[in-house]
N, C-alpha and C positions, 0 to 999 in steps of 0.2 A: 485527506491524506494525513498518515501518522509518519510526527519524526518518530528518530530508536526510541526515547523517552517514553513518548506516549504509546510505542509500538509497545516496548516490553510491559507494559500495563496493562493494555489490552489482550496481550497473547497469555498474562499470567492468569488471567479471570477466564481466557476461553480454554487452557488446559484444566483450570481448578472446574469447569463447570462436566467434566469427564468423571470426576470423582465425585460429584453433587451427588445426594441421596433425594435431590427437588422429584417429585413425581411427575411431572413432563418438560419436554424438552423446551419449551418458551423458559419455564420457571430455571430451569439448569442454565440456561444462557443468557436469563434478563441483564446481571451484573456488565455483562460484554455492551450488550443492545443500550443499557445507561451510560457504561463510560466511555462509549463511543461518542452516544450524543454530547455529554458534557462535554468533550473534547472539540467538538468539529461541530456542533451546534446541529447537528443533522440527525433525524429521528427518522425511522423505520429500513436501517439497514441491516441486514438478514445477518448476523454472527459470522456466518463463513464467510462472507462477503468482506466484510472487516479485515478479516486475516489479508486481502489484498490491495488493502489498500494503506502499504507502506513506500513510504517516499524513497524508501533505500532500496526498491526492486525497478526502479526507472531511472531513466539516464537523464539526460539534461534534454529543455527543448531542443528542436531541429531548430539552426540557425534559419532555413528559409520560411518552414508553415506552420513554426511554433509550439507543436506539436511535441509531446514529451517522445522520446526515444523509449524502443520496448526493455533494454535494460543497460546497464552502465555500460556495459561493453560493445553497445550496438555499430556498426561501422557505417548504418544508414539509416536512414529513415524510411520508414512502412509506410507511414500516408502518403508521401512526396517522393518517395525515390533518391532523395538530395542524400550523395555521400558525405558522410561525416568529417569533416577538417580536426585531426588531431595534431597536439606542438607534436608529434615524432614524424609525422606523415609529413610537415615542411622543413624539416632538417633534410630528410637524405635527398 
């Protein structure tokens, strides 16, 4: 997973590789496919793939299965069912 940092790194090599004149699509995306790995240590993850795997599109784990929420705003959890306890939800 990429923080904004390393996200906007990674998304500026996978837009500049639109504009590549490389003559096939490994070559137009390798930059992504490297600075991925040097980031996250993880080698053979597919370009588009990358694009989703930023930390800023998931919410926090579920308090019960650990499990990351599917995005900041989720009110439940998908694997578990467990409703989400927000500080507004025990004020009223």
């Amino acid at each position: 997973m990429l923080d904004e940092v390393e996200f906007e790194e990674v998304s500026n090599l996978y837009r500049a590789a639109f504009r590549s004149t490389e003559p096939t699509m490994e070559a137009r995306f390798a930059p992504v496919s490297r600075a991925y790995e040097r980031l996250t240590g993880y080698a053979g993850c597919h370009p588009n793939a990358v694009m989703h795997h930023r930390i800023a599109q998931y919410g926090p784990p579920c308090t019960a299965c650990g499990k990351q929420l599917r995005t900041p705003e989720a009110r439940h959890c998908a694997a578990c069912g467990t409703v989400r306890q927000t500080p507004d939800a025990s004020s009223r």
